[in-house]
GUSE-377264 format. One record per residue: residue in one letter; residue number from 1; x, z, y of N, C-alpha, C in turn. Coordinates in Angstrom, 1 decimal. Atoms other than C-alpha are relative to their C-alpha. Example, Ala and Ser with C-alpha at 12.3 -4.5 7.8 and 13.67 -1.06 7.14 Angstrom:
+---+-----+--------+--------+--------+--------+--------+---------+--------+--------+--------+
! r !   k !  neast !    nup ! nnorth ! caeast !   caup ! canorth !  ceast !    cup ! cnorth !
+---+-----+--------+--------+--------+--------+--------+---------+--------+--------+--------+
! A !   1 !    0.9 !    0.0 !   -1.2 !   12.3 !    7.8 !    -4.5 !    0.9 !    0.0 !    1.2 !
! S !   2 !   -0.9 !    0.0 !   -1.1 !   13.7 !    7.1 !    -1.1 !   -0.8 !    0.8 !    1.1 !
+---+-----+--------+--------+--------+--------+--------+---------+--------+--------+--------+
***
This chain:
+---+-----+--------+--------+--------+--------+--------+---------+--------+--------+--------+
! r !   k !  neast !    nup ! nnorth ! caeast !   caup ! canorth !  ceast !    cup ! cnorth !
+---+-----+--------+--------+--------+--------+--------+---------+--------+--------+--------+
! X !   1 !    0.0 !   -1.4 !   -0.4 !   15.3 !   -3.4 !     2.1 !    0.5 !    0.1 !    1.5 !
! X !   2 !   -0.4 !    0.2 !   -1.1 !   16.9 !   -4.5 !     4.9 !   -1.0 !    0.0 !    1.8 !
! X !   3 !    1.1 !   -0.1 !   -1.1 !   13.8 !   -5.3 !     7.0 !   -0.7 !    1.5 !   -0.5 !
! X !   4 !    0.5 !   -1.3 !    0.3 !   12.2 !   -2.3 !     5.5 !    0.7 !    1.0 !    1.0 !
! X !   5 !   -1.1 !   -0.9 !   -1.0 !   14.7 !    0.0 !     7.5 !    0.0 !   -0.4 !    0.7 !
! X !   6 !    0.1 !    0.2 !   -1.5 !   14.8 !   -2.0 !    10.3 !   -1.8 !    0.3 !    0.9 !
! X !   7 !    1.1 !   -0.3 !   -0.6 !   11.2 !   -1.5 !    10.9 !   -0.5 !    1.9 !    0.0 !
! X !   8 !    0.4 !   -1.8 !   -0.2 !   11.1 !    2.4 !     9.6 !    1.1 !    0.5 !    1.8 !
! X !   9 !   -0.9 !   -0.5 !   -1.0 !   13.8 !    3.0 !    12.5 !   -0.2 !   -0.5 !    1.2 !
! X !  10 !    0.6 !    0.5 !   -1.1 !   12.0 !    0.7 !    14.9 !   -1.2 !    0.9 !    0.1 !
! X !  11 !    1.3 !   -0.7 !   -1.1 !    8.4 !    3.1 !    14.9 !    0.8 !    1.3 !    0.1 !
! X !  12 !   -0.6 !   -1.2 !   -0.5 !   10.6 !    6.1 !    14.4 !    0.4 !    0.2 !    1.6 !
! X !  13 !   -0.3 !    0.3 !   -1.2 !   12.1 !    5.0 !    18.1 !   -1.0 !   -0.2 !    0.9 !
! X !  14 !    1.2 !    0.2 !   -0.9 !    9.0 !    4.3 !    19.4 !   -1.1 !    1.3 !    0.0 !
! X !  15 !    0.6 !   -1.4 !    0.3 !    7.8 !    7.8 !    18.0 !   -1.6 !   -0.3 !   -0.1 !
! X !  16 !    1.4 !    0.4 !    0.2 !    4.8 !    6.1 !    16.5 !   -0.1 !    0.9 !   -1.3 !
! X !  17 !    0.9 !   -0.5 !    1.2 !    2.5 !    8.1 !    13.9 !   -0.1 !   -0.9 !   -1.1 !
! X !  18 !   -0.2 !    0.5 !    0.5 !    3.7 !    6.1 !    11.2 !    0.1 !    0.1 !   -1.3 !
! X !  19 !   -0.5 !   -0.7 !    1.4 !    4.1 !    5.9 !     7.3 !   -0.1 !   -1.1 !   -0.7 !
! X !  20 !   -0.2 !    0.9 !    0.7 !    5.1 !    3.7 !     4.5 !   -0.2 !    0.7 !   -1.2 !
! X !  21 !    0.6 !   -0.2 !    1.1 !    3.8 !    3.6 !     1.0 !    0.1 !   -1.1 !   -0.7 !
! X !  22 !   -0.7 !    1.5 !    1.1 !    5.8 !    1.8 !    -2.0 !   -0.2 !    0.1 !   -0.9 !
! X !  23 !    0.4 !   -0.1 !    1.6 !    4.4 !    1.3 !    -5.1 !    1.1 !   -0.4 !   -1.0 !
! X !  24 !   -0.7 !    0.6 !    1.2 !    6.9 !    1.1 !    -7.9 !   -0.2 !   -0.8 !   -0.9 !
! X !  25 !    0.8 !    0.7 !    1.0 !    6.7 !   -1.8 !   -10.0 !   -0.9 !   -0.7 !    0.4 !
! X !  26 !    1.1 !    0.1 !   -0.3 !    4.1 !   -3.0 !    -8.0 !    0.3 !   -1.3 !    0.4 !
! X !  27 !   -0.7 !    1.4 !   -0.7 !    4.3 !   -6.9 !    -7.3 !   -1.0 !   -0.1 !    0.9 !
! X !  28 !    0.8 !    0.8 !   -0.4 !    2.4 !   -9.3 !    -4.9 !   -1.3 !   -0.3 !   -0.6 !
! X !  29 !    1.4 !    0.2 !    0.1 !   -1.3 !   -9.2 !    -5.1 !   -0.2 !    1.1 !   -1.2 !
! X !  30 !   -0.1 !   -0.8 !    1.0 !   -1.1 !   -5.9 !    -7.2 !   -1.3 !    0.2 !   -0.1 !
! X !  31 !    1.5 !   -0.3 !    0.3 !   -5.1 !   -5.6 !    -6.3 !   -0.4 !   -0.8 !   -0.7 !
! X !  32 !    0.5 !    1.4 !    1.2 !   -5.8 !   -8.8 !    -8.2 !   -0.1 !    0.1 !   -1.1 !
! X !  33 !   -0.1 !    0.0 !    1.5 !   -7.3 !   -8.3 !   -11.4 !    0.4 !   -1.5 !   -0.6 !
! X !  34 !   -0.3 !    1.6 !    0.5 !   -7.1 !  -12.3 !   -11.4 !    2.0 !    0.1 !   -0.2 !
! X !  35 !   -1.9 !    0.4 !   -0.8 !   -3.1 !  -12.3 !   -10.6 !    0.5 !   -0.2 !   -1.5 !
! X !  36 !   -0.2 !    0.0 !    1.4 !   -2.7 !  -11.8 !   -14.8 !    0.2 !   -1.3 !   -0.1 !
! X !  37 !    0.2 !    1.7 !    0.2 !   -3.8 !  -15.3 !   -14.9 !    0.4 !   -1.1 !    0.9 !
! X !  38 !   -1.5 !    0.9 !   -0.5 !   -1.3 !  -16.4 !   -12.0 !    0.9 !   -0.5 !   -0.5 !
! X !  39 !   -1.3 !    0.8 !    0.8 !    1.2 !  -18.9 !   -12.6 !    0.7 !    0.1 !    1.5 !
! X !  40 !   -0.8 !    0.0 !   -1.2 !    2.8 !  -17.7 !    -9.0 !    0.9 !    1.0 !   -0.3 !
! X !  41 !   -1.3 !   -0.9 !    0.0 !    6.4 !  -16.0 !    -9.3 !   -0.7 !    1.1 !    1.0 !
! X !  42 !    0.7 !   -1.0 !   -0.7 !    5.6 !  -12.6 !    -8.2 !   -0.7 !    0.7 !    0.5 !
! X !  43 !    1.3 !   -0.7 !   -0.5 !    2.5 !  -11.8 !    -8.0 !   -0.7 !    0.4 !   -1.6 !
! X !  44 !    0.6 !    0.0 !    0.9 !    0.8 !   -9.9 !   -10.7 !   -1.0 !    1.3 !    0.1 !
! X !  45 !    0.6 !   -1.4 !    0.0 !   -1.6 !   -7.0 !   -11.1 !    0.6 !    1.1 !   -0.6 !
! X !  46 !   -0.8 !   -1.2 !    0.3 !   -0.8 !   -3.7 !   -11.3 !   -1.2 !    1.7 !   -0.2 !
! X !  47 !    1.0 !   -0.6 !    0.3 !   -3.4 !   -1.2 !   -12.4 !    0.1 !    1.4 !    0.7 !
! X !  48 !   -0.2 !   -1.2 !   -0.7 !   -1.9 !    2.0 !   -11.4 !    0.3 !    0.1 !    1.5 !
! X !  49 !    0.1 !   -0.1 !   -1.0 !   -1.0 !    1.1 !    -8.4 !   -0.8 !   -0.5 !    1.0 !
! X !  50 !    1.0 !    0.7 !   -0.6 !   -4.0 !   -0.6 !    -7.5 !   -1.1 !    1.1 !    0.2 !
! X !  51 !    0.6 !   -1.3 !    0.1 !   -5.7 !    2.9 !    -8.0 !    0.6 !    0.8 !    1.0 !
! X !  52 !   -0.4 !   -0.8 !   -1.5 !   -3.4 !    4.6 !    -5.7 !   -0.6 !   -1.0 !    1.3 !
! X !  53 !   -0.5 !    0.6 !   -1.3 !   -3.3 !    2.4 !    -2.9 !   -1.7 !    0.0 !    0.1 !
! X !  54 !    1.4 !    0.0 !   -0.2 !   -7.2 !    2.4 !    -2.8 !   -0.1 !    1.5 !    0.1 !
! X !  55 !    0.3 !   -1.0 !    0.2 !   -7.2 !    6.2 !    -3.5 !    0.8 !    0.3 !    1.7 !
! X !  56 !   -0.9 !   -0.1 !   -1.1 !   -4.7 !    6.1 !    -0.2 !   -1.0 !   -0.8 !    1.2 !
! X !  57 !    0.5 !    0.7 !   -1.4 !   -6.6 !    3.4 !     2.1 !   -1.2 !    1.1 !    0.1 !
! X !  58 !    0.8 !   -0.8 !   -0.1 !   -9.4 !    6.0 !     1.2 !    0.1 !    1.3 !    0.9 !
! X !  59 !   -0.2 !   -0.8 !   -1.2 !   -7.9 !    8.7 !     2.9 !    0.4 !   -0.1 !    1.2 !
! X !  60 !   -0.6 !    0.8 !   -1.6 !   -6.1 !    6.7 !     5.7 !   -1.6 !    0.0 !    0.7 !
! X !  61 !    1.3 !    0.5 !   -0.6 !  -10.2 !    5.8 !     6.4 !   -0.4 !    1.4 !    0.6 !
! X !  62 !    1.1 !   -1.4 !   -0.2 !  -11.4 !    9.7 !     6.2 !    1.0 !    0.5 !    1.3 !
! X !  63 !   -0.6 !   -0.8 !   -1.3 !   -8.3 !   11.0 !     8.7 !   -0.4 !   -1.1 !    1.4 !
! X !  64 !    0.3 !    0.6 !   -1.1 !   -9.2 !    7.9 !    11.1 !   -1.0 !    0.3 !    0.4 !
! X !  65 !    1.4 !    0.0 !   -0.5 !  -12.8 !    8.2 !    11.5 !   -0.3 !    1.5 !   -0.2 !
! X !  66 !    1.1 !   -1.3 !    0.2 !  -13.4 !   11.8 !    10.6 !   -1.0 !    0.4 !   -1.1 !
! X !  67 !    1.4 !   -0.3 !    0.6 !  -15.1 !   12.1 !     7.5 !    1.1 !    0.9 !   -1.3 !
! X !  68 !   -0.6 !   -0.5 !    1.8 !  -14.3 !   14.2 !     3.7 !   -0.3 !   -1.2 !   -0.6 !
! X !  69 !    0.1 !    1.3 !    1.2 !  -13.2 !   11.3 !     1.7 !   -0.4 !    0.3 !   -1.6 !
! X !  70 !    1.0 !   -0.4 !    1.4 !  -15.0 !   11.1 !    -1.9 !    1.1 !   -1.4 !   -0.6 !
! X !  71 !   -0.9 !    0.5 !    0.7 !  -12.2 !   10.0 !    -4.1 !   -0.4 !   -0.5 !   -1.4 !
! X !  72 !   -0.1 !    0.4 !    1.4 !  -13.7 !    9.8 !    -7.5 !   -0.9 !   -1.3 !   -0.3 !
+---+-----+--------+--------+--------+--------+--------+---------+--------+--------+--------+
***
């Protein structure tokens, strides 16, 4: 958490247009339907948050470029 806060406090200082987004529960490779069948510490899928974070890069895409994002 440590670097977490050192980096929120670093774009805040730089007064960058910034934002963080933490999935609870959510490990390493949480998009990975495969990751189930990982034998790597850490990494596993995560269904719900694998639905946000897509439902999120979707609108990160619509405010960048300009378009109505189509969520469903």
């Amino acid at each position: 958490m440590s670097d977490v806060t050192a980096f929120m406090e670093e774009m805040s200082g730089a007064a960058a247009d910034w934002q963080l987004i933490v999935y609870g529960g959510a490990m390493h490779g949480f998009t990975h339907e495969d990751a189930a069948t990982s034998k790597i510490s850490g990494v596993a899928y995560n269904a719900q948050a694998d639905a946000r974070s897509w439902t999120a890069t979707k609108l990160f895409f619509a405010e960048l470029f300009g378009f109505e994002p189509t969520l469903g």
